[in-house]
C-alpha positions as CSV (number, residue, x, y, z in Angstrom):
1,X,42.7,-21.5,15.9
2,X,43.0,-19.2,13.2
3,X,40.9,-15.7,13.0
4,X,38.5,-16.9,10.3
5,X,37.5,-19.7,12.9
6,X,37.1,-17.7,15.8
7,X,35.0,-15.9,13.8
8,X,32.9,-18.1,12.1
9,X,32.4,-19.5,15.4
10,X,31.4,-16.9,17.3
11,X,28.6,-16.2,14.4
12,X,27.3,-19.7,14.7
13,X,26.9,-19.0,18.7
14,X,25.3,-15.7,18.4
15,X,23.0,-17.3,15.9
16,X,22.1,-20.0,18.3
17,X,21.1,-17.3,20.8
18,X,19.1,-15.5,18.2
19,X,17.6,-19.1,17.4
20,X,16.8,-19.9,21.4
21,X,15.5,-16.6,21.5
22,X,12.9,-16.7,18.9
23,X,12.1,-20.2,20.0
24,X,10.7,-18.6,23.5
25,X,8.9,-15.9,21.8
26,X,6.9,-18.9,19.7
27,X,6.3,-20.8,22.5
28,X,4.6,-17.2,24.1
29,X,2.6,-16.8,21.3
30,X,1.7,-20.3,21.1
31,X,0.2,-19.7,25.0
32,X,-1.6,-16.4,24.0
33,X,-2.9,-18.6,21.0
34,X,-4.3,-20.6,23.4
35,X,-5.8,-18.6,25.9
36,X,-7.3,-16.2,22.8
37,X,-9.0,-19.4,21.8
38,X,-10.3,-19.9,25.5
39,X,-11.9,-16.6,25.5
40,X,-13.4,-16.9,22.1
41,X,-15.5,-19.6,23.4
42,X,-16.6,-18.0,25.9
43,X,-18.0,-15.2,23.7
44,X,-18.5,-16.8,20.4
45,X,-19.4,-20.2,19.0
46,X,-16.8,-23.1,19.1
47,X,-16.8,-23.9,15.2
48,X,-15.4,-20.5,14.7
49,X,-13.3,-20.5,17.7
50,X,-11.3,-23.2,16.8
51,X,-11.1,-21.9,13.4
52,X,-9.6,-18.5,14.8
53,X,-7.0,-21.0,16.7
54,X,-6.2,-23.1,13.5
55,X,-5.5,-20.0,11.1
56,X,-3.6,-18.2,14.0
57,X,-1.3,-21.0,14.5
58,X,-0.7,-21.8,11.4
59,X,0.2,-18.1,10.6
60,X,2.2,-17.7,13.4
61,X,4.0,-21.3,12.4
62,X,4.9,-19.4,8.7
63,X,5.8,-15.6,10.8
64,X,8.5,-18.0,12.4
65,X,9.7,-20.0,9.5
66,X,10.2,-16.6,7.8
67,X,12.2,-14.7,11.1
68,X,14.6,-18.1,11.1
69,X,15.4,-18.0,7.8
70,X,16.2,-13.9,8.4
71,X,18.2,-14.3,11.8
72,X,21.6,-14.2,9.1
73,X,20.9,-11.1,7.9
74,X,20.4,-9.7,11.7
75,X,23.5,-6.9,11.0
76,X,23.8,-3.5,10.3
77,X,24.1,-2.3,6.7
78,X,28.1,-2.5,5.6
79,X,28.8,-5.0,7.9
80,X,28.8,-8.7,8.2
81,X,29.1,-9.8,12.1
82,X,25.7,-10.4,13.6
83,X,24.1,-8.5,16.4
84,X,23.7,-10.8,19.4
85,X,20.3,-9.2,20.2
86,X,17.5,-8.7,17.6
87,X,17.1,-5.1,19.4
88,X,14.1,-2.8,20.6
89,X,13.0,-2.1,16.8
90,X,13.2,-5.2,15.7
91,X,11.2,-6.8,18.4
92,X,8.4,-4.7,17.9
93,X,8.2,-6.1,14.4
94,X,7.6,-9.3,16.0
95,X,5.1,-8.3,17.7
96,X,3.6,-6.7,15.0
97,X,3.9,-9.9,13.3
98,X,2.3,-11.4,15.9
99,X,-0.5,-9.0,16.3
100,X,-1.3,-9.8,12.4
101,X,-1.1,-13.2,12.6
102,X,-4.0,-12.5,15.3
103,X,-5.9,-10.8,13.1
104,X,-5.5,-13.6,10.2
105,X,-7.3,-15.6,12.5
106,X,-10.7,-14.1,11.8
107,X,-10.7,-14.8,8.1
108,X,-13.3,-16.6,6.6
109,X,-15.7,-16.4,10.1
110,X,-18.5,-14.3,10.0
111,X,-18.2,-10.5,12.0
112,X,-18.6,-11.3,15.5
113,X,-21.1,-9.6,17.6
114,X,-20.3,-8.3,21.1
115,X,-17.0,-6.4,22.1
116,X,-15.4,-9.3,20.1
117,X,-16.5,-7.1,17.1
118,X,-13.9,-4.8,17.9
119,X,-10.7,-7.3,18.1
120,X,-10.1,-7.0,13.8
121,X,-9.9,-3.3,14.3
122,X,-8.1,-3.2,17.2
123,X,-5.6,-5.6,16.4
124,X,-4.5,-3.9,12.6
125,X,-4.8,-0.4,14.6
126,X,-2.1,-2.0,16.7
127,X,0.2,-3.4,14.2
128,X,-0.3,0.0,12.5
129,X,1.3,1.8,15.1
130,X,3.6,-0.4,15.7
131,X,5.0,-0.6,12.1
132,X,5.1,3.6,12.7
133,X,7.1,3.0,15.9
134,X,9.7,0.4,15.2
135,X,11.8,2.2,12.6
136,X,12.1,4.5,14.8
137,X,13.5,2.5,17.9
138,X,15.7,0.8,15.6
139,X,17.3,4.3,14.4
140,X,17.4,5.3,18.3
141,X,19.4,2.6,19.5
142,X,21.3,2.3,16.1
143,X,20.1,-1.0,15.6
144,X,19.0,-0.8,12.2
145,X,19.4,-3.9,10.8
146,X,18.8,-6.2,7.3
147,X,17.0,-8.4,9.2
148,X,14.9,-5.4,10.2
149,X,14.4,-4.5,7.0
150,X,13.5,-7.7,5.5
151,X,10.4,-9.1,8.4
152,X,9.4,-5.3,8.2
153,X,8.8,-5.3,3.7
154,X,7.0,-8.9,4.4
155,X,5.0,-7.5,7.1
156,X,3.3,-4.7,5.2
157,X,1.9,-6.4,2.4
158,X,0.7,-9.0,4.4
159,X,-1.0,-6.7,6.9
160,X,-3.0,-5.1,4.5
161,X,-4.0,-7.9,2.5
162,X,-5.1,-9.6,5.3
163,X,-7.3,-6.3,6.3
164,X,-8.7,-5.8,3.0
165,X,-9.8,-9.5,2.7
166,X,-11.8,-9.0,6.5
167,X,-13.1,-5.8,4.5
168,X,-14.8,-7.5,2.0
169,X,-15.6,-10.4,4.0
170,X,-17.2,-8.0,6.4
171,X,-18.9,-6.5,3.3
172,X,-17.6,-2.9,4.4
173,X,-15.7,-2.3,1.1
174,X,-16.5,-3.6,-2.6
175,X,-15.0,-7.1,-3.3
176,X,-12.5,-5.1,-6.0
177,X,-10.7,-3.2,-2.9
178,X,-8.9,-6.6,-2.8
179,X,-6.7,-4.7,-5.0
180,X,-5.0,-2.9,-2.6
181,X,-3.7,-5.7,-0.9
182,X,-2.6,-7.7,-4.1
183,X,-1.3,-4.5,-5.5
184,X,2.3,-4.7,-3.5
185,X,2.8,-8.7,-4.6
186,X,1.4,-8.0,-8.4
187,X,4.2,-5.5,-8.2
188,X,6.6,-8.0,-7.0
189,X,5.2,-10.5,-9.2
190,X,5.7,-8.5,-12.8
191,X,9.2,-7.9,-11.3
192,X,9.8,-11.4,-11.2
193,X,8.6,-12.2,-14.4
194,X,10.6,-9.3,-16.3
195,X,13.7,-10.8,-14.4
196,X,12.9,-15.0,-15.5
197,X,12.2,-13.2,-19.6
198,X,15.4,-11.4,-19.5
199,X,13.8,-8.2,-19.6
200,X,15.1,-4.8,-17.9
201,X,14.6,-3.4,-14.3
202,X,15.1,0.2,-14.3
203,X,15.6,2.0,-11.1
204,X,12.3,3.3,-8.9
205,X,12.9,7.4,-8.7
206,X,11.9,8.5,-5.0
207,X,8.2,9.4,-4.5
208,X,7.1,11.9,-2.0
209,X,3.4,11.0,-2.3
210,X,4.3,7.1,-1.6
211,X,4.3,7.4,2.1
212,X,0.9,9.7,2.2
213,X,-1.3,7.8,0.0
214,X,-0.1,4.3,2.2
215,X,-0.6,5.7,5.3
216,X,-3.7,7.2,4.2
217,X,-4.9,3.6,2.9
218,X,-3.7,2.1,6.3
219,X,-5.8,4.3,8.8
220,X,-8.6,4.1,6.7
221,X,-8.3,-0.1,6.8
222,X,-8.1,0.3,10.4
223,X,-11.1,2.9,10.7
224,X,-13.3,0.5,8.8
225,X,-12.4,-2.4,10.6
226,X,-14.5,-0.7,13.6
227,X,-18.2,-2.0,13.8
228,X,-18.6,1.6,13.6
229,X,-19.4,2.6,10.0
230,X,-21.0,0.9,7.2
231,X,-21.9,1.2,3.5
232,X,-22.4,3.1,1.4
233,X,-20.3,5.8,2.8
234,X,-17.7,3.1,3.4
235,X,-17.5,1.8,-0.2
236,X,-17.5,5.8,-1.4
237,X,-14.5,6.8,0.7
238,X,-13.1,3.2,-0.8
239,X,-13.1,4.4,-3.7
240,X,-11.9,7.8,-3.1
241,X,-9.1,6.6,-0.8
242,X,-8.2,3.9,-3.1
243,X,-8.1,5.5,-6.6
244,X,-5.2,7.2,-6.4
245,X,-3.1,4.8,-4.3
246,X,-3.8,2.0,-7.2
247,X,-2.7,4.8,-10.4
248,X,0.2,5.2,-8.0
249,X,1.7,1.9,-8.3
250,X,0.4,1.9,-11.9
251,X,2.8,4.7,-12.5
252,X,5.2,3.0,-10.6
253,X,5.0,0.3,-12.6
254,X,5.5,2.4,-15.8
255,X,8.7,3.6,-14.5
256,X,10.4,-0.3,-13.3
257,X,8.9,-1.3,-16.6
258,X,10.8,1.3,-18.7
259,X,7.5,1.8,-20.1
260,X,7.8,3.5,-23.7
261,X,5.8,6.2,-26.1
262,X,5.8,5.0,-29.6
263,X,7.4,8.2,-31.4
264,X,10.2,9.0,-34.2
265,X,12.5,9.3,-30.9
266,X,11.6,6.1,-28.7
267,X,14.8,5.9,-26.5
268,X,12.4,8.5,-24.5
269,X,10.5,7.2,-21.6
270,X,7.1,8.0,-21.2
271,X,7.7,9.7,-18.6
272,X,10.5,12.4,-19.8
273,X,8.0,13.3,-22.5
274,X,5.1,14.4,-20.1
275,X,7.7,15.9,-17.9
276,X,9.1,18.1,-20.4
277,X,5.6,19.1,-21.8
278,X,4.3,20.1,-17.8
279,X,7.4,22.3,-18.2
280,X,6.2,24.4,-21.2
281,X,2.9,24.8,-19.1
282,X,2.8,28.6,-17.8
283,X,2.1,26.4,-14.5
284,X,3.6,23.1,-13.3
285,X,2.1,20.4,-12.3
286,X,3.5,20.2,-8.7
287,X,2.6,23.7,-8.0
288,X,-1.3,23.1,-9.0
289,X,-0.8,20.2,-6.7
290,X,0.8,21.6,-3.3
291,X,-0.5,25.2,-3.9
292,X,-3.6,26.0,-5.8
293,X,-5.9,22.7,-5.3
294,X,-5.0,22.7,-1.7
295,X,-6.6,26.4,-1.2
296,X,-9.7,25.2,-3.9
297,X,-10.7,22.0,-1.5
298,X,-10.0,24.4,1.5
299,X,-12.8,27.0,0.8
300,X,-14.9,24.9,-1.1
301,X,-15.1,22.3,1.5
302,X,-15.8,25.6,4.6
303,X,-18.6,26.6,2.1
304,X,-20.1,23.3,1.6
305,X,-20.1,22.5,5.4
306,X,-21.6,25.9,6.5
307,X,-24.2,25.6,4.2
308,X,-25.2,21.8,5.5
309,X,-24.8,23.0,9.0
310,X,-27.3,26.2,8.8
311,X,-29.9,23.8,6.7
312,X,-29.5,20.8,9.6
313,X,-28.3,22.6,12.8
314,X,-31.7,23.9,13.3
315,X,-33.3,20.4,13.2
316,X,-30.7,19.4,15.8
317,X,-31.8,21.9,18.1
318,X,-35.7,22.5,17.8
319,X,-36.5,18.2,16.6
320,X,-36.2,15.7,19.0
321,X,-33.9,13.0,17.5
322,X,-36.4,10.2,17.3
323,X,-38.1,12.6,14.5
324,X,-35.6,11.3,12.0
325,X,-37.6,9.4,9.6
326,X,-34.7,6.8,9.0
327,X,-33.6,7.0,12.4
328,X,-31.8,3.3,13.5
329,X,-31.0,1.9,16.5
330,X,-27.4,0.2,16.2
331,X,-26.5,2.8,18.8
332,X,-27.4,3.8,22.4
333,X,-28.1,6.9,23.1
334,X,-29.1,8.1,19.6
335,X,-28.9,11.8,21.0
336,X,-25.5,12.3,21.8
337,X,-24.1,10.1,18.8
338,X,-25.7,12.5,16.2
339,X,-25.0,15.4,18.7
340,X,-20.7,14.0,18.3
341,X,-21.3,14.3,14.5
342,X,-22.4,18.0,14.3
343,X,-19.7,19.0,16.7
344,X,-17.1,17.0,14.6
345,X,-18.2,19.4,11.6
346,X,-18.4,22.6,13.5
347,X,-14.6,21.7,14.9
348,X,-13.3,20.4,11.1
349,X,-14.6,23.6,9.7
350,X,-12.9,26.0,11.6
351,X,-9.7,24.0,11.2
352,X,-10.2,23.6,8.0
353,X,-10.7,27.4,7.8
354,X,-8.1,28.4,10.1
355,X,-5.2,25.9,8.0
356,X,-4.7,24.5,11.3
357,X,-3.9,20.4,11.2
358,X,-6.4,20.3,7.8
359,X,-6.0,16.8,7.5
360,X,-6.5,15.8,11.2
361,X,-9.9,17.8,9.9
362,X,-10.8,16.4,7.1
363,X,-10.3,13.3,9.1
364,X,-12.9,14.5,11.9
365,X,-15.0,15.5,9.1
366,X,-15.1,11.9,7.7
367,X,-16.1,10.4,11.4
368,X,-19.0,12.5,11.3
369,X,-20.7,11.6,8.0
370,X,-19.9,8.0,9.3
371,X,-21.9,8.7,12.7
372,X,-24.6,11.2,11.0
373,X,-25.4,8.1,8.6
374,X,-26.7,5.9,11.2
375,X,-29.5,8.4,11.8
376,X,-29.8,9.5,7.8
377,X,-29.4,8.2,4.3
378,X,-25.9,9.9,2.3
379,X,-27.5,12.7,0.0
380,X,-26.2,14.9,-2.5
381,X,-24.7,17.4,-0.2
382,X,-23.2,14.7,2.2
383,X,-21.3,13.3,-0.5
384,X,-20.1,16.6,-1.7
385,X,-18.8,17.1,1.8
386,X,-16.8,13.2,1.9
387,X,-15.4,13.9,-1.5
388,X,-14.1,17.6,-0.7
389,X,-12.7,15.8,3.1
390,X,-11.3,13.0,1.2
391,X,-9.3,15.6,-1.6
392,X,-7.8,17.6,1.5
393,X,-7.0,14.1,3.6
394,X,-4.3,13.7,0.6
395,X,-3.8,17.7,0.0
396,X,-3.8,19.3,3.0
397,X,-4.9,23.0,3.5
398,X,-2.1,24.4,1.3
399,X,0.1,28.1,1.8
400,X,-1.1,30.2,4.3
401,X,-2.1,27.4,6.8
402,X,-1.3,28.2,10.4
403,X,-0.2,24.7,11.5
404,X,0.6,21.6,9.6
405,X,1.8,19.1,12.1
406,X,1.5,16.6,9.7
407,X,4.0,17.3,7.2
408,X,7.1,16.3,9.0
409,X,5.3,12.8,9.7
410,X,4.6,12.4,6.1
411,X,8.0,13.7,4.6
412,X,9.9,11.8,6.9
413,X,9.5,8.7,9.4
414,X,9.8,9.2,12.9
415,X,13.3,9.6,14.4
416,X,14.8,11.0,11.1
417,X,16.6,14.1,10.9
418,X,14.3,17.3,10.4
């Protein structure tokens, strides 16, 4: 037998293995399928029980059509043999997979009431981590693989489309923040259609501000899947969040595009014009950006919040918290909930002050307008607050911050070289 046929044989066994392999995790799924549904009825009506069941399965039948079709491509980049295991990375794609095709099972079913409320959020949360996590096993065990990279690109998009639809099925988001989630395949699709008219693709420069403004869009999807918060302030920070995530693919889509400026010169992009007027700016662009705005939100954000602590704080201590005219009663213990949400400003102020973890902060900062609007109605000076928290969520605190823990995870992904 020659060496090409040992070869080609030993790829068609290890592909069998990969095959078996994927087979038994379908069949496990398939059994927590089953037992999800059995608990479901326990808790919530049968009509949308079984309608949980049906859009699961059929989900998870289409998540394992798309990993067999991928098993070829289960090889490191340069080579060609295949791995004979799918590795510790690539596994917890699957389950990630798994984990949304869960979550797809609660589309087009009213909110459920009861701890059940909590699955949509808990699930996404879940998938969110563990899209953070299995880069990094795969680049620990150096089992980075095509196949990796492949399930892992069709597993974004879907996630979030699938949690923005819940959102505004929900009713916790506008129905335009369906956007986000078709923003990533409108990409894909005016690729597409450039390619089948014969039109150019030009290269995609590298974006620092890619990973930030995702991951930003991600945890707040995942926040808002909580029965936790509700509108308005949820469809605000929508807005705010979403806003510059949607111009960023915009602008991304200028640059794939080759978008032009009509001028005497047009073989120059768009973008090499603005670029060379920012640099005949006494100031650039980027430096406004990472140094001056950042310090602007900072302070501006410490005097806002001191100012609506030392008008409220008083009515904290000296009113009992039934006195709040709009006071409601989605939560036990009313006391200690609006108590949290004061204590989540005093501790995002003096971070925020300090430079220490600003966006963890601003983040806090956020979960307390969320709590306090249970108990009050969003005015002027509470939506001052979530736009200056939202500006530093993206900006951060800026120079002379004490601790910014959060730059190495937004520069580079876990398990990369510093």
């Amino acid at each position: 037998m020659s060496v090409i046929s040992q070869e080609s044989q030993e790829s068609v066994n290890v592909l069998g293995g990969l095959k078996r392999r994927v087979v038994v995790l379908f069949v496990l799924q398939v059994a927590l399928l089953w037992m999800g549904y059995q608990t479901l009825l326990t808790w919530w009506t049968q009509q949308y029980a079984f309608r949980w069941l049906g859009i699961a399965f059929i989900s998870s039948a289409v998540l394992l059509g798309a990993i067999w079709q991928s098993l070829n491509y289960n090889y490191p980049a340069g080579k060609q043999r295949l791995l004979a295991t799918l590795g510790a990375g690539n596994m917890l794609t699957i389950i990630r997979g798994a984990l949304i095709c869960f979550l797809a099972g609660f589309l087009f079913s009213p909110w459920p009431q009861g701890w059940i409320a909590w699955m949509p959020g808990i699930l996404y949360s879940l998938a969110a981590l563990a899209d953070l996590f299995d880069g990094y096993l795969a680049r620990r065990y150096s089992q980075v693989t095509r196949f990796g990279e492949i399930l892992d690109m069709r597993l974004d998009g879907l996630g979030v489309l699938i949690a923005c639809i819940l959102l505004v099925q929900y009713g916790q988001v506008p129905a335009w923040y369906l956007l986000v989630g078709l923003a990533r395949y409108l990409f894909i699709f005016g690729i597409w259609t450039r390619r089948q008219l014969g039109k150019p693709i030009y290269e995609l420069t590298p974006n620092i501000t890619r990973r930030p403004f995702a991951g930003v869009q991600m945890g707040f999807i995942a926040v808002v899947l909580f029965p936790v918060f509700s509108p308005p302030g949820t469809a605000l920070v929508a807005a705010l969040i979403a806003l510059p995530f949607l111009v960023g693919f915009a602008l991304d889509w200028l640059l794939v595009s080759g978008a032009r400026m009509r001028s005497e010169d047009d073989s120059i992009s768009i973008h090499a014009k603005i670029r060379a007027r920012i640099k005949q700016l006494p100031m650039s662009f980027n430096e406004v950006n990472t140094k001056w705005l950042p310090i602007v939100f900072r302070f501006f954000v410490v005097a806002i919040l001191m100012t609506w602590l030392i008008d409220n704080i008083s009515s904290l201590i000296q009113q009992p918290v039934v006195q709040y005219q709009q006071l409601k009663t989605m939560l036990s213990f009313p006391d200690l909930w609006l108590g949290s949400a004061f204590l989540l400003f005093v501790i995002g102020l003096v971070l925020i002050a300090l430079g220490a973890a600003g966006r963890m902060a601003a983040l806090l900062i956020l979960f307390g307008l969320g709590l306090f609007q249970y108990y009050s109605d969003l005015g002027l000076l509470e939506i001052v607050i979530l736009v200056g928290a939202t500006a530093l969520l993206y900006l951060g605190t800026g120079p002379y911050s004490l601790w910014v823990p959060e730059k190495q995870i937004i520069t580079k992904r876990i398990g990369e070289a510093r």
